[in-house]
C-alpha positions as CSV (number, residue, x, y, z in Angstrom):
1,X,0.0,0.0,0.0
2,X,1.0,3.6,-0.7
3,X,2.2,5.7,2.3
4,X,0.4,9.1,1.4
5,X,2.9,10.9,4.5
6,X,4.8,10.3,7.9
7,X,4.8,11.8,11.0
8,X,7.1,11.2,13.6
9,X,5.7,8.3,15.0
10,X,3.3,7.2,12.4
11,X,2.9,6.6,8.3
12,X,-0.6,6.9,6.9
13,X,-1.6,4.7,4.0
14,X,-5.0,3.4,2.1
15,X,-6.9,0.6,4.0
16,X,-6.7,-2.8,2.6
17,X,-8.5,-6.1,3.2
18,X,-6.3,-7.7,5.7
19,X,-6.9,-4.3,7.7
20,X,-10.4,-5.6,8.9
21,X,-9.5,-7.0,11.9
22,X,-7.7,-4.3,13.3
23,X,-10.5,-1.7,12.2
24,X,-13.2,-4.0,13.9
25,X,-11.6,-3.6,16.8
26,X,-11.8,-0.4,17.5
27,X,-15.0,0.4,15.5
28,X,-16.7,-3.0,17.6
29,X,-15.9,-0.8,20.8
30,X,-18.6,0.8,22.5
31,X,-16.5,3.5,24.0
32,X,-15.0,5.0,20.7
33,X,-17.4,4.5,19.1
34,X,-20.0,6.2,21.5
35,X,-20.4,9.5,19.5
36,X,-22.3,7.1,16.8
37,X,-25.6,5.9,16.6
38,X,-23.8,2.2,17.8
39,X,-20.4,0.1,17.1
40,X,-19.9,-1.6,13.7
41,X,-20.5,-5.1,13.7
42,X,-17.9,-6.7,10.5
43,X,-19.8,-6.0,8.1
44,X,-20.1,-2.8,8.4
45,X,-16.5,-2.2,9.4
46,X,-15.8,-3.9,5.8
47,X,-18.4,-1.7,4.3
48,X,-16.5,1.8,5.8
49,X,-13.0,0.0,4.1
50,X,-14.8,-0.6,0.6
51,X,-16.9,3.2,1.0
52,X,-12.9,4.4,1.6
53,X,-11.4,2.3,-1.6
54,X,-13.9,4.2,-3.8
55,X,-13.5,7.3,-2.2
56,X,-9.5,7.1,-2.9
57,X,-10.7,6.2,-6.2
58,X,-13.3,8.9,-7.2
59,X,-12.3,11.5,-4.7
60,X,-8.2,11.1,-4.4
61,X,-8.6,10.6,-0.9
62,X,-10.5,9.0,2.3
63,X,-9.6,8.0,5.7
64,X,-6.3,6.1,5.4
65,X,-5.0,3.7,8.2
66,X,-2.8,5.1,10.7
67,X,-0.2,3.0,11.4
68,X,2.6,3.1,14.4
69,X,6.0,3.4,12.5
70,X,7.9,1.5,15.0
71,X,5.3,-2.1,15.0
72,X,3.3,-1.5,11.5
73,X,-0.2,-2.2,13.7
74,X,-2.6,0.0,12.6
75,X,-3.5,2.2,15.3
76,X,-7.0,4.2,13.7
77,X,-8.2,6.3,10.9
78,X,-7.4,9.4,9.7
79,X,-8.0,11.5,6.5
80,X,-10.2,13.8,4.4
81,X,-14.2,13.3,3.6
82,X,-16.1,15.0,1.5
83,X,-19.4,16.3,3.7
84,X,-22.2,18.2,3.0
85,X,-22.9,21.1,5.6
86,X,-25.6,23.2,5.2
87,X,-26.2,22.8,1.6
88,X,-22.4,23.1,1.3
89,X,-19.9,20.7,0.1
90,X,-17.0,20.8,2.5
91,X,-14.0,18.7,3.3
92,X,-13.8,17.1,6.4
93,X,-10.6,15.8,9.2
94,X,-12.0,12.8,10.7
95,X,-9.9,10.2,13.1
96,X,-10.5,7.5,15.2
97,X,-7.8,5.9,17.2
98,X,-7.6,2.7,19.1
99,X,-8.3,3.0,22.6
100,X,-5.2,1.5,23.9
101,X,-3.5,4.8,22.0
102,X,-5.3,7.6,23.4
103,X,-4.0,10.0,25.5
104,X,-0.6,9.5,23.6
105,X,-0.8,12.5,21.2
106,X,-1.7,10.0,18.2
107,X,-5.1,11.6,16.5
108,X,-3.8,15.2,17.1
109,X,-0.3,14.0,15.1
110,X,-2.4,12.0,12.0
111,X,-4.4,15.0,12.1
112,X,-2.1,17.5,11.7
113,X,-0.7,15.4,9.0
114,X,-3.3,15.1,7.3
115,X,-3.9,19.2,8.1
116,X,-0.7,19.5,5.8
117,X,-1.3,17.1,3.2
118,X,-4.7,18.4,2.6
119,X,-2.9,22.3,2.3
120,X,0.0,21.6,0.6
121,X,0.2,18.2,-1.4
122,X,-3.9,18.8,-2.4
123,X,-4.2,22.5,-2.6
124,X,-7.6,22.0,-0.3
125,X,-8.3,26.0,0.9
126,X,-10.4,24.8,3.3
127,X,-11.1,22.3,6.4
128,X,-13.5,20.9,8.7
129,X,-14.1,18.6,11.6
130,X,-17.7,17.7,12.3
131,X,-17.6,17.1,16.4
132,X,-20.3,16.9,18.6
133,X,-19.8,19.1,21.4
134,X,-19.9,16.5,24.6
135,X,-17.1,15.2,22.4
136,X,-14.5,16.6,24.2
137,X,-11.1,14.8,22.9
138,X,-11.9,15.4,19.8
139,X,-12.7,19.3,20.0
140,X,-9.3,19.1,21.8
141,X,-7.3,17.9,18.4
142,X,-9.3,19.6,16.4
143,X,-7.7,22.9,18.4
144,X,-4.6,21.0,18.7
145,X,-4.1,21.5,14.4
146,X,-5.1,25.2,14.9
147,X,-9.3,24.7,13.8
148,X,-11.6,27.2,15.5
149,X,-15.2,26.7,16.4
150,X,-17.1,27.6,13.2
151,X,-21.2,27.0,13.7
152,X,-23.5,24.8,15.4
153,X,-25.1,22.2,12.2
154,X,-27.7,19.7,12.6
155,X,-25.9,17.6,10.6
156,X,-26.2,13.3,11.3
157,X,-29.3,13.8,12.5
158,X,-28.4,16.1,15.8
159,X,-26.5,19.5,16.4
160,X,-22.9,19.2,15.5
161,X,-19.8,21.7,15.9
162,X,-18.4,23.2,12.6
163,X,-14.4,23.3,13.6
164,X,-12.9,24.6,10.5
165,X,-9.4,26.0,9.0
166,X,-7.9,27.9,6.0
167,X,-5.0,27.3,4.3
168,X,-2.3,29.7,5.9
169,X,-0.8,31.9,3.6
């Protein structure tokens, strides 16, 4: 698979098949995954991968895996999303990181790599994270890569936060 950048402590790269597992995992969890309607069982978690594969196919881009340089495991998600807010196509950060990992700086790093690759390697002008605001970690990365608090949307059926950046000149 294609490593789209590196961080310090981490190389992002497409999904692939054998990545199932390891995405189940922490999708399967209740507690990460309590900011969505309910965890994935497998088949959805190999529905978000294939959703992702056309998306790097159509789009150029998607949530990659985020993987710990120093083992290969893959740790999360991170990428870029096209979302519709308010009648307005926009790009979106999203993450999710295994919860063994948190607390260790690892969704604010992919993040901000993906921040950068978004600005300078696709020219984006502008970026989002949709958050919802008893979500507390995640408004904290979104800061963490320099995104202010935009709007309140009722987006996913229920009032979301609008964290948004512009390129910097």
């Amino acid at each position: 698979m294609p490593t789209f950048f590196e961080t310090e402590r981490l190389y992002i790269r497409e999904f692939s098949d054998t990545d199932l597992p390891f995405l189940h995992a922490i999708f399967s969890d209740p507690e990460t995954m309590r900011h969505y309607p309910a965890p994935f069982s497998v088949e959805q978690t190999n529905n978000w991968i294939a959703r992702n594969k056309l998306r790097y196919k159509n789009d150029g881009f998607g949530l990659w895996a985020v993987c710990l340089k120093e083992t290969d495991e893959v740790i999360g998600d991170c990428g870029l999303v096209k979302q519709t807010v308010d009648g307005t196509e926009e790009i979106e950060i999203g993450y999710h990181i295994n919860k063994k990992y948190w607390s260790k700086g690892y969704a604010s790093e992919a993040a901000l790599g993906t921040r950068e690759y978004g600005f300078c390697r696709l020219g984006l002008k502008r970026l989002i994270s949709i958050i919802g605001p008893e979500n507390i970690p995640s408004i904290r990365v979104a800061e963490k890569i320099g995104f202010t608090l935009e709007k309140e949307s009722f987006i996913f059926n229920k009032i979301h936060h609008i964290y948004a950046s512009t390129q910097m000149k």
